[in-house]
C-alpha positions as CSV (number, residue, x, y, z in Angstrom):
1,X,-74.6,-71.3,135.3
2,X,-74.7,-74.7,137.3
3,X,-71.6,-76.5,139.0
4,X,-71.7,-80.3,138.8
5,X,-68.9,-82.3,140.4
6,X,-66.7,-79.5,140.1
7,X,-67.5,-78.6,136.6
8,X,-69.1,-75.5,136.0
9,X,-72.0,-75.2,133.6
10,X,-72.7,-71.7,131.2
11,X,-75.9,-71.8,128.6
12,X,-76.1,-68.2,129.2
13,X,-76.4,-67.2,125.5
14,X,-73.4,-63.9,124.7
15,X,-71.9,-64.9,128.6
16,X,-68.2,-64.2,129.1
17,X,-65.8,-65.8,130.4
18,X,-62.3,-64.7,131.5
19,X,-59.6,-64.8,133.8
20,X,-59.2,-62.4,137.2
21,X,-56.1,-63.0,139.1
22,X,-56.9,-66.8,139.9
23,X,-60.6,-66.6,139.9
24,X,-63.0,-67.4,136.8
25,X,-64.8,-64.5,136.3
26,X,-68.6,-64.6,134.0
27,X,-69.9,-61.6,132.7
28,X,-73.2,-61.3,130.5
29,X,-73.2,-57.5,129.1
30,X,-70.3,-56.2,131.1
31,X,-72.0,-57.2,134.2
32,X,-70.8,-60.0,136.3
33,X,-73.2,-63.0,136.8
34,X,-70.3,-65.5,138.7
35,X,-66.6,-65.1,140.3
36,X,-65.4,-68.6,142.0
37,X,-61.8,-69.5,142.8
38,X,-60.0,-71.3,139.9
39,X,-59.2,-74.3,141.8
40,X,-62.2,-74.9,142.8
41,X,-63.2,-76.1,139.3
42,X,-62.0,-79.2,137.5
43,X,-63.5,-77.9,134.2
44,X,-66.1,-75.5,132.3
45,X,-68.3,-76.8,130.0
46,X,-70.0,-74.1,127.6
47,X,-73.0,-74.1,125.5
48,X,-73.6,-72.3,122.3
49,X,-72.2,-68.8,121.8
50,X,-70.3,-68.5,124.8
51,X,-66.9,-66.3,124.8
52,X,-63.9,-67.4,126.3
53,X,-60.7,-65.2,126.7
54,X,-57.3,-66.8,125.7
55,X,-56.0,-65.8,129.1
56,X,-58.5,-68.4,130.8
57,X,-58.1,-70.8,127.9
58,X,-54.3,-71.3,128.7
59,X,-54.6,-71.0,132.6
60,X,-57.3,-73.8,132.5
61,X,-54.6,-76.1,130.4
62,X,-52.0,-74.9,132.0
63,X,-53.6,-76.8,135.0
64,X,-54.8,-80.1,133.8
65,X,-58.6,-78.6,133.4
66,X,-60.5,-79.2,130.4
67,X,-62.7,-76.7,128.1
68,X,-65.6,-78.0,126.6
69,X,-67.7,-76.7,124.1
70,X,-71.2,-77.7,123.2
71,X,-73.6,-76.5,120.8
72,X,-76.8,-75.0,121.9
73,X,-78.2,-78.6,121.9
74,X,-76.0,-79.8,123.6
75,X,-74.4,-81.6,121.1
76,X,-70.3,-82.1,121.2
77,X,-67.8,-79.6,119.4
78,X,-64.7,-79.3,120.9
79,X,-62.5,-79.7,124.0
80,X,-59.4,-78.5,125.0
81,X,-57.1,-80.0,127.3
82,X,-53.4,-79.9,128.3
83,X,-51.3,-83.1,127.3
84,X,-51.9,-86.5,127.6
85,X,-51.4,-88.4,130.6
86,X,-52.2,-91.7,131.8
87,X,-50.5,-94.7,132.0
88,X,-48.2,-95.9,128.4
89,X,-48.8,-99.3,129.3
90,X,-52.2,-99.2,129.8
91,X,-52.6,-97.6,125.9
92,X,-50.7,-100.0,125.1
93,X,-52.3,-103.4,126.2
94,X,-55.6,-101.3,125.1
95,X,-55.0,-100.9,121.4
96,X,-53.6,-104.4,121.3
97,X,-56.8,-105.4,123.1
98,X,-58.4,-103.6,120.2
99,X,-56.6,-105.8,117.7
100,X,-57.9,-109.2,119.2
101,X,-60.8,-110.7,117.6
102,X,-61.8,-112.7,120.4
103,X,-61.6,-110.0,123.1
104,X,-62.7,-107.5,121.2
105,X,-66.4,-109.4,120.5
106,X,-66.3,-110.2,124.5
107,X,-66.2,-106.8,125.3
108,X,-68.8,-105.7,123.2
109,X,-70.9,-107.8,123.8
110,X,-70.9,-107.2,127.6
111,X,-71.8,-103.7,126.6
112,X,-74.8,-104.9,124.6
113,X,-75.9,-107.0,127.2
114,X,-75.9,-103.9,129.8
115,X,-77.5,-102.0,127.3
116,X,-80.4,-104.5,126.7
117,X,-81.0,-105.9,130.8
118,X,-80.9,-101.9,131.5
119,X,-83.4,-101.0,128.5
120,X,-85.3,-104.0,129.5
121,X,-85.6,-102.5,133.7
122,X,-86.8,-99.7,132.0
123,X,-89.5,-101.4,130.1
124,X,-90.7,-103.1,133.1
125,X,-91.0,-100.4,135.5
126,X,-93.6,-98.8,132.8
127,X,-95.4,-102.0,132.8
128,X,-95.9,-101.7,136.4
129,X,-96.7,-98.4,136.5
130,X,-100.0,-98.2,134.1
131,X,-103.1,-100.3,134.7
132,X,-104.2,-100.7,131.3
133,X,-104.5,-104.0,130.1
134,X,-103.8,-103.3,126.4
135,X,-100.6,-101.2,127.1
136,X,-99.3,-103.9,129.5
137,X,-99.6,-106.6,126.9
138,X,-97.4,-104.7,124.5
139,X,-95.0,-103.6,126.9
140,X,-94.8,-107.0,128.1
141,X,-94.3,-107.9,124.2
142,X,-91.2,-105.6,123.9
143,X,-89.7,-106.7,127.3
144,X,-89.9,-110.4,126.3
145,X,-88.7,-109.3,122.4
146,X,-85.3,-107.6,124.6
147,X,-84.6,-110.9,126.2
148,X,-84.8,-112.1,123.3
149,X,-82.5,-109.9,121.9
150,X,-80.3,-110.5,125.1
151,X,-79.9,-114.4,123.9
152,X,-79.2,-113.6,120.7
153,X,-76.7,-111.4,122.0
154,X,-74.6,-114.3,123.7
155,X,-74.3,-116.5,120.9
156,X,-73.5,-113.7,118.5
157,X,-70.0,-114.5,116.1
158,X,-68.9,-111.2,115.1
159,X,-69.1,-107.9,116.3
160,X,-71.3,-107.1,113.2
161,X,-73.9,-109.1,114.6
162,X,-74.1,-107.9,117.4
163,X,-74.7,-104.2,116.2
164,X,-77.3,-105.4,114.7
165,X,-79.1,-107.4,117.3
166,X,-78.7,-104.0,119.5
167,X,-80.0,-101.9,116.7
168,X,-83.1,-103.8,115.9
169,X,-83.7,-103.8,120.2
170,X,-83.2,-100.1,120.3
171,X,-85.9,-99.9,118.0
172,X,-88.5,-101.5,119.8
173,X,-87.3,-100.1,123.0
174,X,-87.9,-96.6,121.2
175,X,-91.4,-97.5,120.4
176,X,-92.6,-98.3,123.7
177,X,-91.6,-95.6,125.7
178,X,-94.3,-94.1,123.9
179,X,-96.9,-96.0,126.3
180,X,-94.5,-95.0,129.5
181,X,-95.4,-91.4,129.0
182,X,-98.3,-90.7,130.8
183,X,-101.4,-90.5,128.7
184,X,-101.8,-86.7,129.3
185,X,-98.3,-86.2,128.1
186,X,-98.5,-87.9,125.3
187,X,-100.0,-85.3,122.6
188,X,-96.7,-83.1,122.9
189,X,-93.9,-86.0,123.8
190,X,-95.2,-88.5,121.5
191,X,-91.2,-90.6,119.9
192,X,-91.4,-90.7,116.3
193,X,-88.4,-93.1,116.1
194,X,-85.2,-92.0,117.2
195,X,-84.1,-89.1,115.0
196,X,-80.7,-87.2,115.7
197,X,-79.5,-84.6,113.5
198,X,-81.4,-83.0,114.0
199,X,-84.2,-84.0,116.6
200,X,-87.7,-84.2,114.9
201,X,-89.7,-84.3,118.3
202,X,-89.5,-82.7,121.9
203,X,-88.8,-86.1,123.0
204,X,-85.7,-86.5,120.7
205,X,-84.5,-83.6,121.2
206,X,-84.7,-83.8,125.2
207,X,-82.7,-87.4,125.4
208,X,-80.1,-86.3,123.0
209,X,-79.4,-83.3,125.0
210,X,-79.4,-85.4,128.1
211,X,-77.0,-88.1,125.8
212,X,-74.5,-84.9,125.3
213,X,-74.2,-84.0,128.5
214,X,-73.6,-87.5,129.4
215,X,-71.1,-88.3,126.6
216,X,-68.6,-85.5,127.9
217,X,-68.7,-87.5,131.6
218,X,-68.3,-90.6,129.9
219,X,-65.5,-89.3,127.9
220,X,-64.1,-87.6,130.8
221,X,-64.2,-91.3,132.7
222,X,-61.9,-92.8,130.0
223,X,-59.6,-90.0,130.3
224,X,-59.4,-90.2,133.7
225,X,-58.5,-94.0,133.9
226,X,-55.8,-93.6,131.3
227,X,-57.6,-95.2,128.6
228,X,-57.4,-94.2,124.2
229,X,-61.1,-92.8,124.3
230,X,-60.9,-92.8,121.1
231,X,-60.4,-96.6,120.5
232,X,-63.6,-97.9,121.2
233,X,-65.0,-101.7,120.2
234,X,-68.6,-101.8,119.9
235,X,-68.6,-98.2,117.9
236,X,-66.3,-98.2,114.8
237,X,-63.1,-96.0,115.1
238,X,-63.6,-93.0,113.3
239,X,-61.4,-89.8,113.1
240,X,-62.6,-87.2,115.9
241,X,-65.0,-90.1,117.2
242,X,-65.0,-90.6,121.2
243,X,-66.0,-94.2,120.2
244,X,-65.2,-96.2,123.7
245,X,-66.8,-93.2,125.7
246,X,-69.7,-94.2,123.4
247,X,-69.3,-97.7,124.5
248,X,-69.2,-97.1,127.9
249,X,-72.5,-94.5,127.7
250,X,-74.4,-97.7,126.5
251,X,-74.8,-98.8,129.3
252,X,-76.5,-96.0,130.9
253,X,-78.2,-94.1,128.3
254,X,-81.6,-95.5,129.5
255,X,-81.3,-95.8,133.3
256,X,-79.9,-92.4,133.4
257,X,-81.0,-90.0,130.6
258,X,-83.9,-91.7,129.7
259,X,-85.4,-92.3,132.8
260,X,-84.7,-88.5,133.9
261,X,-86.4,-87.4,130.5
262,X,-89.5,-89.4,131.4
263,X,-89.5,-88.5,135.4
264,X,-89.3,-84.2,133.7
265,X,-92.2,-85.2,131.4
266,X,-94.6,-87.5,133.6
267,X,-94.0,-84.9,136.5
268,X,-95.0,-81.9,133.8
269,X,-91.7,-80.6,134.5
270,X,-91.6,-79.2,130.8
271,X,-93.9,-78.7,128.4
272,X,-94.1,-77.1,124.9
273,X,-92.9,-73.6,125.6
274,X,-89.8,-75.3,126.7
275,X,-89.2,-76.0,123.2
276,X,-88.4,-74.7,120.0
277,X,-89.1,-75.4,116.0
278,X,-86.2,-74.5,113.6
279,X,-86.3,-74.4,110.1
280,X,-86.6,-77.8,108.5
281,X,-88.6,-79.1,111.3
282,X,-85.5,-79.3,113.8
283,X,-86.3,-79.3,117.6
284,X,-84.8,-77.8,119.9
285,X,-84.5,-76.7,123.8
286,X,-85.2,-73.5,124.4
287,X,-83.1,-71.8,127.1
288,X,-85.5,-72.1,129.6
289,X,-86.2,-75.6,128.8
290,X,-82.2,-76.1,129.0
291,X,-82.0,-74.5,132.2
292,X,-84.6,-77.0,133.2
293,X,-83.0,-80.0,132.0
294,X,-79.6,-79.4,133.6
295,X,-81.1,-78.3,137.2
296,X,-82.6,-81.5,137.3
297,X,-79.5,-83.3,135.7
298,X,-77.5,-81.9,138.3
299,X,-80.0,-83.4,140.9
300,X,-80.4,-86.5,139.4
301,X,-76.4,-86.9,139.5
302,X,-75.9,-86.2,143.3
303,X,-78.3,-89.4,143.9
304,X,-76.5,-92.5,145.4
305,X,-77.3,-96.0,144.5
306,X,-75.9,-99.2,145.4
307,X,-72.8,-100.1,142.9
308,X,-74.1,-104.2,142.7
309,X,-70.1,-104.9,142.4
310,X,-68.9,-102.7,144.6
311,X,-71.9,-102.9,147.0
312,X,-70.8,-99.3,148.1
313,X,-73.0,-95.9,147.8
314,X,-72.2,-93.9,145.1
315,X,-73.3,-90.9,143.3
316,X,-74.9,-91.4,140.2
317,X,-72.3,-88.8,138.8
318,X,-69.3,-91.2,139.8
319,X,-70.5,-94.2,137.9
320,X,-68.9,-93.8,134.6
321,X,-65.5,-93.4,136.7
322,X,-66.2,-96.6,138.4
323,X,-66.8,-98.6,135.2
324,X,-64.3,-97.2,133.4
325,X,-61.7,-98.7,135.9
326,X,-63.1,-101.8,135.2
327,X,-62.6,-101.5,131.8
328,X,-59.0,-100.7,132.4
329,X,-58.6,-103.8,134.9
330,X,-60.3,-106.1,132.0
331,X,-57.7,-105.0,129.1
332,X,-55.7,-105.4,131.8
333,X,-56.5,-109.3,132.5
334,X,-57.1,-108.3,136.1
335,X,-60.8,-109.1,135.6
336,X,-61.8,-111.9,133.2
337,X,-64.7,-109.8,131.4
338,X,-66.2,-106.6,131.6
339,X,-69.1,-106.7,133.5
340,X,-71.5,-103.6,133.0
341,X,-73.2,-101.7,135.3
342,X,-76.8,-103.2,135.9
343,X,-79.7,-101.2,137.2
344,X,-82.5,-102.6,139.4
């Protein structure tokens, strides 16, 4: 069990959890493991087969807290939550937003271009991180491709295009992290493309459990600014589909989960007993590995960096929130674009 900004963590596989008086109470085989005060929390996140009583399950939306629940890889189920709030108007001028061409293509293409300047930072800090000559020329080879890719980007006519500018980027960016694994890490974290559902690799399956996690406090930033999460512009509306949480994780997928998942490999931090191999050549976390993995996500969070708008220290676990306010002020017409968050 882990508490990040007031959100309480359980992976612990048959775990219970259920209401005592006002307290959350977690039991694993009839034996408790946790008790903390109800409004201490402003949600619990659980992972794979964790119980939850019906008791707890209306107290928590009877008070505005949300109930997430993830699979064992982390990826997203379901959440429960008491009614929508927010601000009318602010839906409003969003799905309107939605329906302009113009805007629409603006904002997503501010969303690639974070993506591809923070992908690119990535890239770079690898390339000044190895000595070897060879390495350094290809690395140098992908940065200059996702500059590249970052012109293309701004002279891009439909939002179609830009997808696939950002996909053909990605996959580049993909292959190199290869050669910012350290060489003695490479044998068991070696990226065979990205692969999903399921993971095919330990490095797959590491960044898409970090993407999870990430997802439900990107989600939980739309929410919180009053935005349709579901109404995204750069991800296609789907049924069920979080699609402008996805936009807004673009931004930070590599600066934040991928450069964690390379800082737990290079530091040997995990290693192959951290890891699982299901049937049909699915990998997984192990529970271990996860309990890993979300120590160190929890860590990573409580880091402050320099918002370069803002100019104020922030933890890294408050950035979505941040952006996602801009957002808001940019359907708005408060700001004239959206202008992503940019890593140095």
């Amino acid at each position: 069990m882990h508490t990040i900004q007031n959100t309480l963590y359980v992976m612990t596989p048959n775990a219970y959890a259920h209401l005592e008086n006002s307290t959350l109470r977690i039991e694993v085989e009839r034996e408790k493991k946790l008790q903390v005060p109800l409004h201490l929390l402003n949600g619990l996140v659980c992972f794979g087969n964790v119980m939850v009583s019906p008791a707890l399950m209306h107290r928590l939306a009877d008070e505005g807290k949300s109930l997430v629940l993830l699979d064992n890889a982390g990826r997203f189920k379901a959440r429960l939550e008491g009614p929508v709030s927010g601000n009318i108007l602010l839906r409003q001028a969003h799905h309107r937003a939605s329906n302009e061409t113009s805007f629409a293509l603006e904002f997503a293409r501010s969303i690639v271009a974070g993506k591809l300047k923070n992908s690119r930072t990535n890239i770079q800090r690898g390339a000044r991180e190895t000595s070897d000559t060879e390495e350094i020329s290809s690395l140098t080879r992908t940065i200059d491709n996702l500059a590249a890719s970052l012109r293309a980007a701004a002279v891009a006519t439909t939002i179609d295009e830009l997808r696939g500018i950002e996909g053909e980027a990605a996959r580049g960016y993909f292959a190199a992290l290869n050669l910012v694994v350290k060489p003695q890490a490479r044998s068991l974290f070696s990226l065979n493309g990205r692969t999903r559902r399921p993971p095919l690799d330990r490095f797959n399956a590491l960044i898409s459990f970090l993407y999870a996690m990430h997802m439900n406090d990107c989600r939980s930033a739309c929410e919180a600014a009053g935005l349709d999460v579901q109404l995204g512009f750069l991800h296609t509306v789907r049924p069920g589909r979080a699609s402008l949480a996805l936009d807004l994780q673009e931004e930070f997928r590599s600066i934040v989960c991928d450069r964690l998942a390379l800082t737990l490999i290079n530091r040997g931090q995990l290693n192959a007993s951290d890891f699982e191999e299901r049937e049909g050549g699915a990998v997984m976390l192990n529970d271990r590995g996860r309990r890993t993995v979300i120590a160190a996500w929890q860590e990573r969070k409580q880091e402050e960096v320099t918002h370069p708008l803002t100019n104020i220290k922030t933890p890294i676990a408050l950035l979505p929130f941040i952006q996602a306010r801009f957002i808001a002020r940019t359907i708005r017409g408060e700001m004239e674009t959206y202008l992503p968050y940019l890593s140095k």
